[in-house]
C-alpha positions as CSV (number, residue, x, y, z in Angstrom):
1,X,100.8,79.6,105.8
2,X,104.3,79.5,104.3
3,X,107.4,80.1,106.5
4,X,108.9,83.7,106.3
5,X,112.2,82.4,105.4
6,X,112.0,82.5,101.4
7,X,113.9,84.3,98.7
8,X,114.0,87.9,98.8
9,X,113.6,89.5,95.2
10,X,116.7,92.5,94.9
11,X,116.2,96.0,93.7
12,X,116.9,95.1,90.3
13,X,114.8,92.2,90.2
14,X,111.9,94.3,91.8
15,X,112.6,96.8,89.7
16,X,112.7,95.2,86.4
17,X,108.8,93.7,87.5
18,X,107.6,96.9,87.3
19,X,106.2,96.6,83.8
20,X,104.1,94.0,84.6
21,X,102.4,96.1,87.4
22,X,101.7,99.0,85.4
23,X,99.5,96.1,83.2
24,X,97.2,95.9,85.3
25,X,93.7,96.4,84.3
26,X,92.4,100.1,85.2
27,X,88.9,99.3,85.7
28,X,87.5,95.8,85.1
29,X,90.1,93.7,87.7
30,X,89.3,90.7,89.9
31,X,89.5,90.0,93.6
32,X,92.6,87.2,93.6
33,X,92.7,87.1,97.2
34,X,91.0,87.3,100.6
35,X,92.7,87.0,104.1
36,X,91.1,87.3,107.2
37,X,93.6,88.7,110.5
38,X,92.1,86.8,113.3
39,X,94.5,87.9,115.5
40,X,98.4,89.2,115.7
41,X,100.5,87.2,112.8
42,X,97.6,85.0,112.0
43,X,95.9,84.9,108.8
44,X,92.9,82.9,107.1
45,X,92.8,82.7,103.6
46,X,89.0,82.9,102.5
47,X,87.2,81.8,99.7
48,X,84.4,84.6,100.8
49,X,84.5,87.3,103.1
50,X,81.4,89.4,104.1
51,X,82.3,93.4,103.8
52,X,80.5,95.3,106.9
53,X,80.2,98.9,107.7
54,X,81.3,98.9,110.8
55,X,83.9,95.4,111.3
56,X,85.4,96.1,107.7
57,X,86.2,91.8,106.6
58,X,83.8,90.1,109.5
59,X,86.2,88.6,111.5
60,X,89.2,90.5,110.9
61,X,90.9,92.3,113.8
62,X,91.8,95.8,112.0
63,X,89.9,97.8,114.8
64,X,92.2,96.3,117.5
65,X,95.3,96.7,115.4
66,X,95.4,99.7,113.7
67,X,98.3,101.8,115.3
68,X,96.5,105.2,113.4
69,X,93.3,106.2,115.7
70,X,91.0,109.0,115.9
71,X,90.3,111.1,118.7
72,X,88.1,108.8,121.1
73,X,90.9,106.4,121.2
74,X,89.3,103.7,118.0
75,X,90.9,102.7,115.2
76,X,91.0,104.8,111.9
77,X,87.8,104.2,110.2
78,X,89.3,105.3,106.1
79,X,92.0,102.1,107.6
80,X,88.9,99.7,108.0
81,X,90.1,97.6,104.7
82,X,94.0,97.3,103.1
83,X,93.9,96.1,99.3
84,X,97.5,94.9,97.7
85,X,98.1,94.6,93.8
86,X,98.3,90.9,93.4
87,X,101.0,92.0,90.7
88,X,102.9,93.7,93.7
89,X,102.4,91.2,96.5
90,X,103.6,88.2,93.6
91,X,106.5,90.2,92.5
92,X,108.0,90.8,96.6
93,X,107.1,87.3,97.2
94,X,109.2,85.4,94.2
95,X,106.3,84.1,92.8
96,X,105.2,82.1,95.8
97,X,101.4,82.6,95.9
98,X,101.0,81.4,99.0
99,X,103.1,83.4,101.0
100,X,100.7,86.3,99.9
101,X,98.8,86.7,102.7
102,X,102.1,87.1,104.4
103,X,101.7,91.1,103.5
104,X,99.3,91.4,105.9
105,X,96.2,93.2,103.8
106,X,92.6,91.9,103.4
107,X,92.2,92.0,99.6
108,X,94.2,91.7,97.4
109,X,93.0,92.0,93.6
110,X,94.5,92.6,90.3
111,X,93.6,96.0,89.5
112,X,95.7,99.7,88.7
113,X,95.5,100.9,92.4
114,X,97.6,104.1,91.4
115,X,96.7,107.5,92.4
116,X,95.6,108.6,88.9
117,X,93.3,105.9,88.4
118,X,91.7,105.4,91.9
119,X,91.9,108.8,93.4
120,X,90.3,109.5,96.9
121,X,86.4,108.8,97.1
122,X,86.7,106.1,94.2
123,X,83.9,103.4,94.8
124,X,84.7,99.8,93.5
125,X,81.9,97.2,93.3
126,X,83.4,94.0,94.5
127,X,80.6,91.1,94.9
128,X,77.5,92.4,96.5
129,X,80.0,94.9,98.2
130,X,81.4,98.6,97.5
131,X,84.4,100.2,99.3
132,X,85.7,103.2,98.7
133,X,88.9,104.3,98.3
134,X,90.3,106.8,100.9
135,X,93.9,109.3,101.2
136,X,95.2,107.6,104.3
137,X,98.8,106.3,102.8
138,X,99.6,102.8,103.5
139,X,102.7,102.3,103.8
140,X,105.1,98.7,104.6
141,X,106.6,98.0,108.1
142,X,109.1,96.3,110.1
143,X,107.2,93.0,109.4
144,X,106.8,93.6,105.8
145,X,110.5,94.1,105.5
146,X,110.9,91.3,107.4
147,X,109.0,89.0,105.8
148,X,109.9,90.1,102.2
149,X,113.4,91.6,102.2
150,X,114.8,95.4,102.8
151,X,114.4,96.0,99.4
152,X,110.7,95.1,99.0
153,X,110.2,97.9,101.5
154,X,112.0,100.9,99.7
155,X,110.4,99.3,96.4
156,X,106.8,100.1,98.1
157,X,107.8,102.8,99.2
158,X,110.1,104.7,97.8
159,X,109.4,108.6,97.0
160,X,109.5,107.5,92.9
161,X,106.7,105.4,93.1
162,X,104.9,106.2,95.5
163,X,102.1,108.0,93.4
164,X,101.9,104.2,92.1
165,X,100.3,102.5,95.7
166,X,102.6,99.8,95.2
167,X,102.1,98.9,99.4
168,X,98.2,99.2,98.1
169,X,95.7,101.1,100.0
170,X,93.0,102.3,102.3
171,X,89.5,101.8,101.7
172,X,86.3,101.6,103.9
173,X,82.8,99.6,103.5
174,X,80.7,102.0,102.0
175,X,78.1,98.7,101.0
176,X,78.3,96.1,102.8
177,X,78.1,92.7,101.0
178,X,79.7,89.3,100.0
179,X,83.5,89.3,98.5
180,X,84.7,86.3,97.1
181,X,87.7,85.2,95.5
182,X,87.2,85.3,91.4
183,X,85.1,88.4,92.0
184,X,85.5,91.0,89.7
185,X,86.0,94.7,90.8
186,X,85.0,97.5,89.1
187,X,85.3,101.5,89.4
188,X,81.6,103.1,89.6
């Protein structure tokens, strides 16, 4: 994995990449990334990744991580999966594919991830697996800001865009099933 010390892209240079995100395809996209968390700042990039109903990405560790839980103490189960833009995660990275996985999410895929076009309860085929999309907000942290710049973080974030999911969003394993990078995704 690439170094966190890399170029950090300014407000006007995020800004003026926004064009190229809203591009992105609304319903026919493709899986451009898969990263496994094996454990705190690790990350695997994988050429496949089986989807599960219960461990999200197999392997992953979002159950131990996840700082949102539910009332028995577990992690969030509409948290189970976090899917970036690829648009997004190139544009705060400078172009600098592999520091990707850096953002910390399990898919990430070249798709409109906006409100409008993948509202709540939106199912997505993605190999032999569907997820569907759910209104927890993800939102960037300390580390992301870290590891992509101050401005990265208000650009994900900020109130203006925000109907936009340009951090990405939650989803859970509706079926589970083989992901693979090259996949396609598509709304059902």
């Amino acid at each position: 994995m690439a170094t966190q010390l890399a170029t950090h892209r300014t407000t006007a240079e995020l800004e003026a990449g926004l064009g190229e995100i809203l591009r992105a395809p609304a319903s026919d996209g493709v899986v451009e990334l898969i990263v496994r968390r094996p454990a705190e700042n690790e990350r695997e990039v994988l050429a496949e990744g089986h989807l599960d109903l219960v461990e999200g990405l197999v392997g992953d560790t979002w159950r131990l991580r996840g700082s949102k839980r539910t009332a028995d103490g577990s992690s969030h189960p509409d948290m189970q999966l976090n899917v970036m833009s690829a648009r997004v995660v190139d544009l705060v990275a400078a172009g600098e594919r592999e520091r990707w996985a850096l953002a910390g999410d399990q898919l990430y895929v070249d798709l409109d991830l906006s409100e409008e076009n993948l509202p709540p309860g939106t199912r997505l085929a993605l190999g032999s697996a569907v997820i569907e999309v759910t209104d927890e907000p993800h939102t960037g942290c300390a580390k992301f800001s870290a590891r992509f710049g101050a401005a990265a973080h208000t650009f994900v974030n900020t109130k203006a865009h925000r109907h936009l999911r340009l951090r990405g969003l939650n989803a859970r394993v509706v079926e589970p099933g083989t992901v693979r990078a090259g996949d396609a995704v598509r709304k059902l």
